[in-house]
N, C-alpha and C positions, 0 to 999 in steps of 0.2 A: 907819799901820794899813792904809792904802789900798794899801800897795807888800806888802806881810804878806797880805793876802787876793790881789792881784794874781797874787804867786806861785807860792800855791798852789794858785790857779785855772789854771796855767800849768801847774804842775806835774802838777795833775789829768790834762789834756787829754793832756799827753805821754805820759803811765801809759798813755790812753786807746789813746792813738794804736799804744804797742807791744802792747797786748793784741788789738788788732786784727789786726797784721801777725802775731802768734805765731798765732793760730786762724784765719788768710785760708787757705783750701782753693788759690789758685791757686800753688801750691811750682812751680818749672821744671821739667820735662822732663828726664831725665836718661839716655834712650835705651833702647830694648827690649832684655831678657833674657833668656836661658833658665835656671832650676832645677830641679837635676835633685833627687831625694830618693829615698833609700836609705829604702824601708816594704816589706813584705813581712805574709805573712799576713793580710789582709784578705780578706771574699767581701761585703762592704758600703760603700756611700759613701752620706753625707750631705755637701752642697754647696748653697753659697745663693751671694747677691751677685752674681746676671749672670753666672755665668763661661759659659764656651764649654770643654763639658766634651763629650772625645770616649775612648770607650772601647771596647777592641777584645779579645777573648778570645785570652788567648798562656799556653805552658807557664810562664814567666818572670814574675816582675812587674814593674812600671817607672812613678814615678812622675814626669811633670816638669810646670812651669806656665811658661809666654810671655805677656811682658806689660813695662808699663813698670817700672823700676826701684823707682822711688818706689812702687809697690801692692807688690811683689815683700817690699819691706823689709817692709812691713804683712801680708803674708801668710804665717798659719798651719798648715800641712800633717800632722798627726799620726796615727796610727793608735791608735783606742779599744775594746778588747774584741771585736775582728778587724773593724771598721770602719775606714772612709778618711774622714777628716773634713779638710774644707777650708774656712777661714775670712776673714777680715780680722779684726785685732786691734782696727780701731779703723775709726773709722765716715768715711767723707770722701765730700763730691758729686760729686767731676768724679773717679772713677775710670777709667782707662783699659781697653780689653778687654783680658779675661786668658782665655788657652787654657790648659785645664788636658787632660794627653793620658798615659792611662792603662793598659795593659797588666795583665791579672789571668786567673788562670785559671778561675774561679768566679765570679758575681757570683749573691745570692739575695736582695739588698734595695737598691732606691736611695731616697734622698729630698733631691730637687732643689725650693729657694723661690728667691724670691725674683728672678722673671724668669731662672732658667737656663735655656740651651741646650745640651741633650742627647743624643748618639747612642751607643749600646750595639751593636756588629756580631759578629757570627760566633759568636753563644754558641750552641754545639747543642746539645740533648736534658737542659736544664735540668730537674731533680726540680721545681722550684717558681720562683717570681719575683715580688718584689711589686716596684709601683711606687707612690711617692707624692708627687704633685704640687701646687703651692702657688703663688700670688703670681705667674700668669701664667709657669707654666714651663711650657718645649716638653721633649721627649724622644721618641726615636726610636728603636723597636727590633727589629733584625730579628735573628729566630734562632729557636729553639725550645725548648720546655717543656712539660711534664704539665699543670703548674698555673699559671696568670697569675692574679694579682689586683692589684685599683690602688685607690686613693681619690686623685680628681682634684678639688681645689678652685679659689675664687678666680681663675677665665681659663683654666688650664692647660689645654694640650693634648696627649694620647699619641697616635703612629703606630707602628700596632704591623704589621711583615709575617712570614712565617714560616710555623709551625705550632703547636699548642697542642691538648692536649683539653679544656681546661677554661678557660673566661675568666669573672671576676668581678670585681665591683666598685662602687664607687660614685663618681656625678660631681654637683657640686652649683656654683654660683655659676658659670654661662655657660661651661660645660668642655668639651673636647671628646674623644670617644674617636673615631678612626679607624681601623677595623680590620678592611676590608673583606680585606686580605690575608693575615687570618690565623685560616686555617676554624677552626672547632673543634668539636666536638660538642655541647656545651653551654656554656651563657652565662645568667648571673643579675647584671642589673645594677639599679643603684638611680639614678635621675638627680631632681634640682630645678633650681630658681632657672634656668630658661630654658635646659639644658646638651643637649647634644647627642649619640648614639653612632652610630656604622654598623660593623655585625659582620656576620660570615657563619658561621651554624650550620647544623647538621646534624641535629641529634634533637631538643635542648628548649634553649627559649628562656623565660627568666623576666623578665617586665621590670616594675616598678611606679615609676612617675616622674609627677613633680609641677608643678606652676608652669610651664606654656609649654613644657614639653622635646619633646624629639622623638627617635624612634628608629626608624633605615632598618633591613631586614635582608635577608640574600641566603641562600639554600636555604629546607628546605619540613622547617621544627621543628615540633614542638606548640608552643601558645604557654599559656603563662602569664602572663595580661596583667593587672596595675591601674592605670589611669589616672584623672588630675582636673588640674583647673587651668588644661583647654585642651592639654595635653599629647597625643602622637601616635606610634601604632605603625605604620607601612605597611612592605609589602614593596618589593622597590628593584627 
C-alpha cells in the first residue's frame, strides 16, 4: 500500500513539475524580426502592450512590427471597420520591445494603453483628431488640425507641436498635456487627480480642474476659470 501511494505521490509531483515548465514565461530567445503586413484602408489605430509605435503620414500605407520572434508569433495585427488594431494574443511577463512603424495617409483617432510609446509626424491640416491616453502612455504629435481633442488618464502623457484652432479635452489620474508649441485660439480643458496642462491660446481659455492640478498658459485669452481642490491657473 505504502509503494501504491508512494507512486502516486511521485507521479503527482512529476505532473507538477511539467505543468510548470509548459506555463515558465522564460521560452529562449529566438532572435529579432521584422513583419511586414499587407492592411490598407485604415484612418484609426488602437494599440496597447508597450509597443514603440512610430507613425508618419505618406500617400501609401505600410504596416510592419520589429521585435523578438517569440512576441512576433503572439502578435495580432488586423484592420476592424477602417481601424489598425494591434494586439498580443496571449498574455506573457518578460515581453521583449516591439516597434511597431506605420505609414497612412489620414490618421482621425488614436487610442494607445497600456504604457505605449507614440510619435505621429507630418500629418497637415487634419479636419479633426482625437487622442486617447491610458495606463501611462506617451504620444507625441506634431502637425496640424482644426480640431484636437484627447481624454488622458491614468499617468499618460500628450506632446503636442504644430498648429490647431481648437484644443479640448480632459486629463485626470496625474496626466499630462504639454502643449506650449501648439497656439491655438481656443482651449476648454477639464483636469483632476493631481494632472497637469501647459497650452498656449489666443482668445479664450476655458479651464475647470479639480484635486491639486495645475494649468500654465502663454498669450492674453479671456479666461473661463473653476477651480477647487488646491488646484492652479497662472500665466507662464
Amino acid at each position: 500500500m505504502k509503494k501504491v501511494i508512494s507512486s502516486v505521490l511521485f507521479s503527482f509531483v512529476c505532473l507538477q513539475s511539467c505543468v510548470y515548465v509548459e506555463s515558465d514565461d522564460h521560452i529562449p530567445p529566438r532572435g529579432t524580426h521584422t513583419e511586414t503586413y499587407d492592411l490598407q484602408n485604415f484612418d484609426e489605430l488602437e494599440m496597447g502592450d508597450a509597443f514603440q509605435v512610430r507613425v508618419v503620414s505618406g500617400a501609401k500605407f505600410s504596416v510592419s512590427a520589429t521585435g523578438e520572434l517569440n512576441d512576433l508569433d503572439d502578435l495580432d495585427v488586423f484592420v476592424h471597420e477602417g481601424k489598425l488594431v494591434a494586439r498580443y494574443d496571449d498574455w506573457r511577463n518578460n515581453r521583449k520591445r516591439m516597434d511597431i512603424d506605420i505609414v497612412m495617409p489620414d490618421v482621425e483617432e488614436v487610442n494607445f494603453s497600456g504604457a505605449v510609446n507614440a510619435k505621429l509626424l507630418g500629418f497637415e491640416n487634419l479636419p479633426s483628431i482625437h487622442v486617447e491616453l491610458s495606463g501611462a502612455s506617451r504620444c507625441e504629435f506634431d502637425g496640424s488640425a482644426r480640431e484636437m481633442d484627447f481624454d488622458l488618464t491614468g499617468a499618460s502623457r500628450l506632446k503636442l507641436s504644430g498648429n490647431a484652432k481648437f484644443l479640448d479635452g480632459e486629463l485626470s489620474g496625474a496626466s499630462q498635456l504639454i502643449a506650449f508649441d501648439l497656439p491655438v485660439e481656443e482651449s476648454d480643458i477639464n483636469l483632476s487627480g493631481a494632472s497637469q496642462a501647459q497650452v498656449s491660446v489666443s482668445k479664450l481659455l476655458k479651464v475647470d480642474a479639480n484635486g491639486a492640478s495645475a494649468v500654465r498658459y502663454r498669450g492674453n485669452p479671456a479666461i473661463d476659470k473653476k477651480l477647487s481642490g488646491g488646484s492652479t491657473l497662472r500665466a507662464d
